[in-house]
C-alpha positions in Angstrom: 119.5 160.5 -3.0 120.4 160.0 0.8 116.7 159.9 1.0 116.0 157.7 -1.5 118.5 154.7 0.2 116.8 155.0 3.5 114.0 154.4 2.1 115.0 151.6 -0.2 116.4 150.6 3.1 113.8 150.3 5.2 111.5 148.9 2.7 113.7 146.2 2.6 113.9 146.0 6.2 110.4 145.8 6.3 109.7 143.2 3.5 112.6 141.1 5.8 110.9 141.4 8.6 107.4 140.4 7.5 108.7 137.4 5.9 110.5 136.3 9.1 107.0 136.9 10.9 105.2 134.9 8.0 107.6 132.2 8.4 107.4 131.9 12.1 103.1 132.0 11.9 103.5 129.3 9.3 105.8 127.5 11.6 103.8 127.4 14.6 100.8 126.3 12.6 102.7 123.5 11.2 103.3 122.5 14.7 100.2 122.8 15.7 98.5 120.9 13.3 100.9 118.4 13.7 100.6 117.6 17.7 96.2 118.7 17.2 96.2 115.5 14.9 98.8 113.2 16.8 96.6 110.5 18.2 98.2 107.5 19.5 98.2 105.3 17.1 98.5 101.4 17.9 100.2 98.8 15.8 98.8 95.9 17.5 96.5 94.3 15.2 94.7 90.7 16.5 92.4 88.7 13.8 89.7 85.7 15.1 88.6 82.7 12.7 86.9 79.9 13.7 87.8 77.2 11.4 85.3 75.5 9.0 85.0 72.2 11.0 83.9 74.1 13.9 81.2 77.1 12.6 78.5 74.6 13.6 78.6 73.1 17.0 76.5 71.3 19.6 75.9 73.1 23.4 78.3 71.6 26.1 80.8 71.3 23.2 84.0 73.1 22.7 84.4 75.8 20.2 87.5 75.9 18.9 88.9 79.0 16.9 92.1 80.8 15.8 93.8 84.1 17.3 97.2 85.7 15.3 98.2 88.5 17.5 100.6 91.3 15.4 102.7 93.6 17.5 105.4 94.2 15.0 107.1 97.7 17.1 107.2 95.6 20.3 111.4 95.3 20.3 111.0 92.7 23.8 108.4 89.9 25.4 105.2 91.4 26.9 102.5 90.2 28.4 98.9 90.5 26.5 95.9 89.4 28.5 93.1 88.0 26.0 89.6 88.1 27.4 87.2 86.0 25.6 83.4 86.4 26.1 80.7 84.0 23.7 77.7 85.8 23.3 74.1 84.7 22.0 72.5 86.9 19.0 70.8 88.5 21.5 74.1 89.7 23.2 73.3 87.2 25.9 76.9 86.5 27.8 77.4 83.2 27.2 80.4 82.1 28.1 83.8 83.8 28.8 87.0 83.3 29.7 90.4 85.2 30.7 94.2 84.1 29.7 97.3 85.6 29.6 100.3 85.1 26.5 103.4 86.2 25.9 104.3 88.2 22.8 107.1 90.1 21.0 106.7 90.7 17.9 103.6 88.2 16.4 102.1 84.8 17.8 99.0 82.8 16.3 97.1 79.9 18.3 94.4 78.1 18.4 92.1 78.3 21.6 89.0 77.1 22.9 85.7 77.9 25.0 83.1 75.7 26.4 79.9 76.4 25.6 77.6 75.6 27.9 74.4 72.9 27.4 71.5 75.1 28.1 72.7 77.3 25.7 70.4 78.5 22.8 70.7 77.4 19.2 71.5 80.0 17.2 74.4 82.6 15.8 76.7 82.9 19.0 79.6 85.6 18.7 83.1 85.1 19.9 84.8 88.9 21.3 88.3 88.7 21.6 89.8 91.1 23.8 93.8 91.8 24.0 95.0 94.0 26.4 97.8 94.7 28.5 98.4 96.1 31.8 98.4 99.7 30.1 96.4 101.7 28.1 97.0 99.1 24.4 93.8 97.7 24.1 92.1 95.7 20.5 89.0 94.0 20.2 88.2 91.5 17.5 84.9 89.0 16.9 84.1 86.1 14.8 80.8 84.4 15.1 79.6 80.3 14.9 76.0 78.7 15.3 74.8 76.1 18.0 73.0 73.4 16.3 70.6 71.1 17.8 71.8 67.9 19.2 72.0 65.2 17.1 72.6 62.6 18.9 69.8 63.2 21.6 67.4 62.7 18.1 69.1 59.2 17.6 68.9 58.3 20.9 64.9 59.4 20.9 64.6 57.5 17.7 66.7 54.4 18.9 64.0 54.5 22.4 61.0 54.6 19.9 62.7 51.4 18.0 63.0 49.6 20.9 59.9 50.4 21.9 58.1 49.0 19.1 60.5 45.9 19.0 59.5 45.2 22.4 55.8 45.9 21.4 55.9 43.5 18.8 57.6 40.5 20.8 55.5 40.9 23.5 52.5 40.8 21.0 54.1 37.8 19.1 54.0 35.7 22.8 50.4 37.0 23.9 49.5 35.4 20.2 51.3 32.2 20.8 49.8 31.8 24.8 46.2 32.4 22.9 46.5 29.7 20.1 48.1 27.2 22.0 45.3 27.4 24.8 42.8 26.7 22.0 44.2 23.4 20.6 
């Protein structure tokens, strides 16, 4: 019977001891998995738009567009540098241009870039870069076309109209200086 208890014994011991080994492999595995997957995970979030009035726009205008900025588990003010570079559907660098704002928690505004006049006409795309003097980095774009110039065509047309007004008048005197030397 003696027997029979140290062997009850040290079955149990053994069953005890195995689930204390299990547990501690299932442990470390837990943490394992848990710091193999941990990625650092940013909560700044930035959205473009470029507003209706302004998705077609002459070259050597401004485009104007929107920027919200989201950093909802900054607790104090921080600098974000926003980097904005214009570029031509055929990823062209068009235009670009560096700023810095201050942000806690959120901030939207509206901004502008000059496009330049010999630019092409076409889709153009706006990147919008925020960044700050660390490793927190988003990117964003939004896109707007570059139209032909309008006004150049009604100033051509308004040349050709004055041209033939000054056609005609000058037609209307040479007509005049011919009949009255015949009378």
């Amino acid at each position: 019977m003696n027997n029979l208890k140290v062997t009850n014994n040290s079955i149990l011991y053994r069953v005890r001891e195995s689930a204390i080994r299990t547990r501690k492999i299932y442990l470390i595995l837990i943490v394992g998995l848990f710091f193999s997957n941990y990625a650092p995970v940013s909560a700044l979030s930035i959205f473009a738009h470029v507003p209706e009035k302004y998705t077609d726009i002459i070259a050597g205008e401004r485009i104007y567009f929107e920027v919200e900025v989201q950093y909802p588990e900054n607790p104090r003010r921080k600098d974000l540098i926003l980097e904005y570079e214009v570029k031509d559907s055929e990823e062209k660098l068009v235009a670009q241009l560096k700023t810095l704002k201050a942000i806690k928690t959120q901030i939207t505004f509206v901004d502008f870039i000059k496009i330049p006049e010999d630019a092409v006409e076409g889709l153009h795309t706006i990147n919008v870069k925020v960044k700050d003097y660390e490793s927190l980095s988003e990117e964003v774009s939004t896109s707007f076309q570059v139209v032909g110039d309008s006004e150049g065509q009604i100033m051509v047309y308004f040349l050709i109209l004055f041209g033939v007004i000054v056609l005609i008048g000058i037609l209307i005197i040479v007509v005049i200086f011919i009949r009255g030397g015949k009378r």
